[in-house]
N, C-alpha and C positions, 0 to 999 in steps of 0.2 A: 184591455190589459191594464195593471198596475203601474203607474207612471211615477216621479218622486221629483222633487226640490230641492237643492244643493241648500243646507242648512247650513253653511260657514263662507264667510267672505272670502277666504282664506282656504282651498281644501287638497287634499291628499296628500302627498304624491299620488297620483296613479299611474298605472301603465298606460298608453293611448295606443289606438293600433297604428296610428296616424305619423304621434310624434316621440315617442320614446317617454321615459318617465316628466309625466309632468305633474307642477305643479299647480294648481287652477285658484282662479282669481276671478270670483262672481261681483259683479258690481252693480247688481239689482238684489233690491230684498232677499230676504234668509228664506221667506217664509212667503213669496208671491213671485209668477212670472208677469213680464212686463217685459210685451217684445211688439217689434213695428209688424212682425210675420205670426201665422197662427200656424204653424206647418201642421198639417196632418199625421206628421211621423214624430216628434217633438217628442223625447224622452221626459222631458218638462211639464205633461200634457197643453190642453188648448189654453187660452187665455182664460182669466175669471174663475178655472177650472176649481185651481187648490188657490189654497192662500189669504193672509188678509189683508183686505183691499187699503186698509188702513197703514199697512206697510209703508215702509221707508227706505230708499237707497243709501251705501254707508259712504261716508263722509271722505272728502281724499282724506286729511287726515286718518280717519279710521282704516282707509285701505294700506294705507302707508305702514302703517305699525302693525296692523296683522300680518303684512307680508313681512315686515323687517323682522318682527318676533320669531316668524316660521322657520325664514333664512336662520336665524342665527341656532335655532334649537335643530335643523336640521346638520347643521355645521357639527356642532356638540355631538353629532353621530354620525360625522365624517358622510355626512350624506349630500349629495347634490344635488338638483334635477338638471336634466338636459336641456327643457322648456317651462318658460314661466307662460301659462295661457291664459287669456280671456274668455270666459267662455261663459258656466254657468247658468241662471234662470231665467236665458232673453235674449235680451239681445246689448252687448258692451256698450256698442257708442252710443247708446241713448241717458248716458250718463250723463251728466252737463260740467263734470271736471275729468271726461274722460283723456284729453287732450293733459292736461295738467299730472294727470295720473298714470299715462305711460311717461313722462318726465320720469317720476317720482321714479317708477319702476325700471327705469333704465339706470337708474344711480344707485337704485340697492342693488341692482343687478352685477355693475359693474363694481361694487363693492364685498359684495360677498359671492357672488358665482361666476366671474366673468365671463367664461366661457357657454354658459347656458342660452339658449335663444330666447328672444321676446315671440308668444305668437296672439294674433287675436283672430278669433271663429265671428266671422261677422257674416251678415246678411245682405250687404252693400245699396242698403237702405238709408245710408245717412253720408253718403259718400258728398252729397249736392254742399256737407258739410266745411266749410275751408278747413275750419282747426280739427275736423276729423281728419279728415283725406293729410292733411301735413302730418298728423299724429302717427297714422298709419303707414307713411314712408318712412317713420325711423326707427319702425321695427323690424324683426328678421325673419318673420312668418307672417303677413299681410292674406290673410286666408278670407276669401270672400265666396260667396255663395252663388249658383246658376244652375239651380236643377233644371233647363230646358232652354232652349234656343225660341221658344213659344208662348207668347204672351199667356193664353191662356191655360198652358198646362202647370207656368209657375201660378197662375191665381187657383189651380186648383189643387196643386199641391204643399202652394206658401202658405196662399191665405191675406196677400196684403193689407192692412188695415188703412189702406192710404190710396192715394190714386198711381197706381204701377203703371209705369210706363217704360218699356222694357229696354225700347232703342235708349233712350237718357242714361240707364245702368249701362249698357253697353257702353255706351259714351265715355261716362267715367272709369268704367274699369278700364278700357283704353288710354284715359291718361293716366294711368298709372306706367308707363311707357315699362311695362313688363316688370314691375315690380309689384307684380300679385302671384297668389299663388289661386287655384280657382276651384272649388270645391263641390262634387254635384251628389248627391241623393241617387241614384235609383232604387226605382220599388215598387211593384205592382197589386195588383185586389181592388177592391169595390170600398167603396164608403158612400153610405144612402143610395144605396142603387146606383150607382154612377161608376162605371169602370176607372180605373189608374192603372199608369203603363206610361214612364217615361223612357222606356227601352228602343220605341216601335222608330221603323224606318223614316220618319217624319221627321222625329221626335229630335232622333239621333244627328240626322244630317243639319238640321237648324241648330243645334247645340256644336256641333263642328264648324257651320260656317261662323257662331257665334265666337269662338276661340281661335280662328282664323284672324276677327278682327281686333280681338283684344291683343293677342299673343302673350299668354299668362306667362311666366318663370317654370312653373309646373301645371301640374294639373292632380288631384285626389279624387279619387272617385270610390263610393263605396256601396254599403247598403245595411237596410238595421240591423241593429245588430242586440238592442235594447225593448223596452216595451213598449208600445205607442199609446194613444188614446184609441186606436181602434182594432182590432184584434184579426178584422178581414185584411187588413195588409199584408203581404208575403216579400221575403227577403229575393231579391235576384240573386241567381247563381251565380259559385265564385267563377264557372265558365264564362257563362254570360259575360259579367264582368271584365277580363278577360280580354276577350272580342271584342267591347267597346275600347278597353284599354288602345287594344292593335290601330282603329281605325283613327284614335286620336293620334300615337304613335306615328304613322304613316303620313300625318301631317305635322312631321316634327317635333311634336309635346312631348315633353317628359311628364310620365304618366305613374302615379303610385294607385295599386290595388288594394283595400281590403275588404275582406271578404264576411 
C-alpha cells in the first residue's frame, strides 16, 4: 500500500478518532522517518523506506515559531484545537531538545489555547530517559505504546531497532504511577510468510496481566485505519475490538474504541 511523510513541522488541524481536533507537531525531518520502532503497520512506512537520509530534525527554535505562527493564524479564524500532539514521522522523544520543547509548548499553549491538551504518541522506547520521562509527566495525554504482553510478538510487530527488553518497559511504564494513558495496535494477516495476530488467547491475557501491573489512566485501543507498507494486513473488527475492550473493562480500565 501507499504510505506518506507529514511534510510540515507544524501540520493540520485534523480530526483524530482518538483525540478530537488536533493539531500535530512533527519533530523528525519533513522529508524522512527516523523511529527507535519499524512497526509493520506504520502509516509512515518502514525505516530508510522514503526519504533523505540527508535530512535534518527542526530546531526548538524552528519548532517554536511554527507552532506560535499556526496558534496565532488559527486564532485569526476564531479557531482552536482541542489537542496539541506529537506525533508525526517517528518517533518524538528521540529528539534531543525534546524535553526543552514541550517547555516551549506548554507556554504557547497556555498562552494562546489554554484550555487545549498537550498529547505525545510515543513508543516508550526512551522512557530509561530522565529528561524524557519528566517531560512526559507535564503533559496531559502521556500516550505510550504496548501492542502485546509478549516479548516476541512486539519484535514482530514493532520491529525494535535496539535490544527490547520488555519487563524494563513494563517497569517504567509503572513508574509513571498511572499517569499514562497506554495505546495498543491490533491487526492480523501474514507478512513474509509469517502469520500476525495480536488478538489470540495468549496474546490477550499477557497484554492484561501487563496492564494489571502498570495500571495506565486509560487505556486506547484500536486498529488501521490508514495504509501500511504491507497490504496482507487486515483491520480487526470493530466487534472484536469491542470484546477486548470488555475484558480490559472487567479489570477496571477505562477503555476508548476505535474502530
Amino acid at each position: 500500500m501507499s504510505t506518506f511523510l507529514f511534510d510540515k513541522t507544524v501540520f493540520g488541524p485534523v480530526m483524530s478518532r482518538r483525540l478530537g481536533v488536533s493539531l500535530g507537531i512533527n519533530l523528525l525531518p519533513n522529508n524522512r522517518k527516523i523511529c527507535s520502532f519499524d512497526c509493520i503497520y506504520c502509516e509512515c512506512g518502514l525505516n530508510g523506506e522514503l526519504g533523505d537520509k540527508e535530512s535534518v530534525m527542526p530546531s526548538r527554535d524552528d519548532v517554536k515559531k511554527a507552532l506560535e505562527d499556526k496558534l496565532i493564524s488559527m486564532l485569526k479564524e476564531n479557531l482552536k484545537p482541542d489537542v496539541i500532539t506529537f506525533a508525526g514521522n517517528g518517533e518524538p522523544t528521540l529528539h534531543p531538545d525534546f524535553a526543552t520543547i514541550i517547555d516551549d509548548t506548554i507556554d504557547l499553549r497556555n498562552k494562546y489555547c489554554a484550555e487545549a491538551r498537550i498529547a505525545v504518541l510515543s513508543n516508550a522506547s526512551r522512557l530509561h530517559k530522565s529528561d524524557v520521562f519528566n517531560a512526559l509527566l507535564k503533559i496531559d495525554d502521556n500516550i505510550q505504546k504496548l501492542d502485546s504482553g509478549l516479548k516476541e510478538t512486539i519484535i514482530q510487530l514493532d520491529q525494535p531497532n535496539y535490544p527490547f527488553d520488555l519487563n524494563k518497559t513494563i517497569e517504567q511504564l509503572k513508574a509513571f504511577n498511572g499517569q499514562v494513558i497506554i495505546q495498543t495496535m491490533f491487526v492480523t494477516g501474514e507478512v513474509n510468510e509469517e502469520s500476525i495476530d495480536n488478538t489470540g488467547l495468549e496474546n490477550l491475557e499477557a497484554w492484561l496481566s501487563a496492564l494489571d501491573q502498570i495500571q495506565p489512566d486509560s487505556v486506547m485501543i484500536y486498529t488501521i485505519e490508514r495504509d501500511t507498507p504491507y497490504n496482507s494486513l487486515k483491520k480487526v473488527s470493530l466487534t472484536l475490538l469491542k470484546e477486548i475492550a470488555q475484558k480490559a473493562e472487567k479489570r477496571g480500565f477505562k477503555v476508548s474504541v476505535s474502530g
